[in-house]
C-alpha positions in Angstrom: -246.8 111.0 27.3 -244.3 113.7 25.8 -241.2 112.7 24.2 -239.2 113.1 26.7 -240.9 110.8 28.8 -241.2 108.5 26.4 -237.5 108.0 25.9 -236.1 108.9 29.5 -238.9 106.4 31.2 -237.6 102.6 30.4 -234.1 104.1 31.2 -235.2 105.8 34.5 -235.5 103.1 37.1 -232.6 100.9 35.6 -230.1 104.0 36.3 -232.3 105.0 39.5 -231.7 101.5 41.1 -227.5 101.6 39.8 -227.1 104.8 41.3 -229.1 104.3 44.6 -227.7 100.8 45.4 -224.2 101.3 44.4 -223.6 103.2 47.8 -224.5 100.0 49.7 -222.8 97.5 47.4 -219.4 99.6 47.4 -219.8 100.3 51.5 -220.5 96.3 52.1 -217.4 95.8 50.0 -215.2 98.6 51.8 -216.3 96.9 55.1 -214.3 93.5 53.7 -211.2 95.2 53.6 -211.7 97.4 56.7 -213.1 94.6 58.6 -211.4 94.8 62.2 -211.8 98.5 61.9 -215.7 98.5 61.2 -216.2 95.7 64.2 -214.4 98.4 66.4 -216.8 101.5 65.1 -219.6 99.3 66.0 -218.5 97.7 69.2 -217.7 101.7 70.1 -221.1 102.2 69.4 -222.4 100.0 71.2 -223.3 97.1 68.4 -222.1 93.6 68.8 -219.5 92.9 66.5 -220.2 89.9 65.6 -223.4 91.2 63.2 -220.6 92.2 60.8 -221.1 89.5 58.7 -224.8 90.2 58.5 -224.4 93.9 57.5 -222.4 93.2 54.8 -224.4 90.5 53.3 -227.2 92.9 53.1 -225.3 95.6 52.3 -223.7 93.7 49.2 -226.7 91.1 48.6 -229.2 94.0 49.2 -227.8 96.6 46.7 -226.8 93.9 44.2 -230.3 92.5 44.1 -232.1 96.0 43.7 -229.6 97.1 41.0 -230.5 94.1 38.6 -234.3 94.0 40.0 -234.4 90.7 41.9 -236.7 90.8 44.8 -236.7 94.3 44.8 -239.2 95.2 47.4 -238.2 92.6 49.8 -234.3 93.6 49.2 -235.9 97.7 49.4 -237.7 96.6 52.8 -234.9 94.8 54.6 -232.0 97.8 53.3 -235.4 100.4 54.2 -235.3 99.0 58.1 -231.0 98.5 58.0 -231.1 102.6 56.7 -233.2 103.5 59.5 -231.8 101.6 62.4 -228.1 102.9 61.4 -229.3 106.3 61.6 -230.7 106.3 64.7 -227.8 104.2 66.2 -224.9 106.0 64.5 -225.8 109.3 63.6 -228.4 110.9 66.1 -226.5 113.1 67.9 -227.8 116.2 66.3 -225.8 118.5 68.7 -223.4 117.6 65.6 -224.4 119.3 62.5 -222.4 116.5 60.6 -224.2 113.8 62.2 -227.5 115.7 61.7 -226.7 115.7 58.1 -226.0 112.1 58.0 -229.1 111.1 60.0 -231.4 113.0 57.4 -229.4 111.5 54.8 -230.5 108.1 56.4 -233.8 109.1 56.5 -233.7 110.3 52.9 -232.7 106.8 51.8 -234.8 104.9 53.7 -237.9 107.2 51.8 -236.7 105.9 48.6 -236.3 102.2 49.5 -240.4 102.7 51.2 -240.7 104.4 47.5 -239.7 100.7 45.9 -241.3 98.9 48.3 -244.7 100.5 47.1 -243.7 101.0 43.3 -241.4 97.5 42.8 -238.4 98.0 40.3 -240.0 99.2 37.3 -238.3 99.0 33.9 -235.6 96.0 33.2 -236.0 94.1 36.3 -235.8 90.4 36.7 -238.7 90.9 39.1 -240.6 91.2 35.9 -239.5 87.8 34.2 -241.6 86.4 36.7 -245.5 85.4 35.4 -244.5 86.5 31.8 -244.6 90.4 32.5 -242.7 92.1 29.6 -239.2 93.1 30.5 -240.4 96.9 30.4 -243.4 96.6 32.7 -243.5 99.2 35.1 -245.4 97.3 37.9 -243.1 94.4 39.5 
């Protein structure tokens, strides 16, 4: 392992799994505050309402739970699945290169969470508290 990899590694996945989940976390969050608006974008779209609630759990819960490495492949799975179901139900018209954009950004995301879902958290997770794994263990 060079140098390089040696100091950037333990610090890699901690900042990967900030900067990937923060998106969700701040969106759940931004749905609070916006709430009758988001209910209307999804009944528009042909979503019941009512899941509200449910999205922003997961969106919050989800994100929170992969940033600090709690159930990180079950969080990864279930945001994985909410990733790829919005895309297809809110962004597939690709006669709009926006939406297009924002589909394959879905699609994007939902690659990384199938990436944790295979890998686990890796460095500084609680998923690696469990059993007496070392803090650092890149396996959780």
């Amino acid at each position: 392992m060079s140098n390089l990899q040696h100091l950037a590694a333990p610090l890699a996945a901690p900042v990967g799994r900030v900067f990937f989940s923060l998106m969700f976390v701040f969106a759940g969050v931004d749905k609070i505050s916006g709430y009758t608006a988001t209910q209307g974008y999804m009944e528009a779209m042909g979503v019941p309402g009512e899941l509200l609630p449910l999205v922003i759990a997961l969106e919050v819960g989800g994100g929170l739970a992969i940033i600090v490495g709690w159930q990180t492949r079950l969080a990864a799975l279930a945001l994985a699945g909410f990733t790829l179901l919005s895309a297809v139900l809110f962004h597939a018209n690709f006669a709009d290169q926006v939406q297009m954009i924002m589909f394959m950004k879905n699609i994007t995301i939902t690659g990384g969470f199938l990436f944790l879902v295979a890998h686990g958290a890796g460095a500084y997770a609680l998923d690696n508290r469990r059993g007496g794994r070392a803090a650092l263990a890149g396996n959780a």
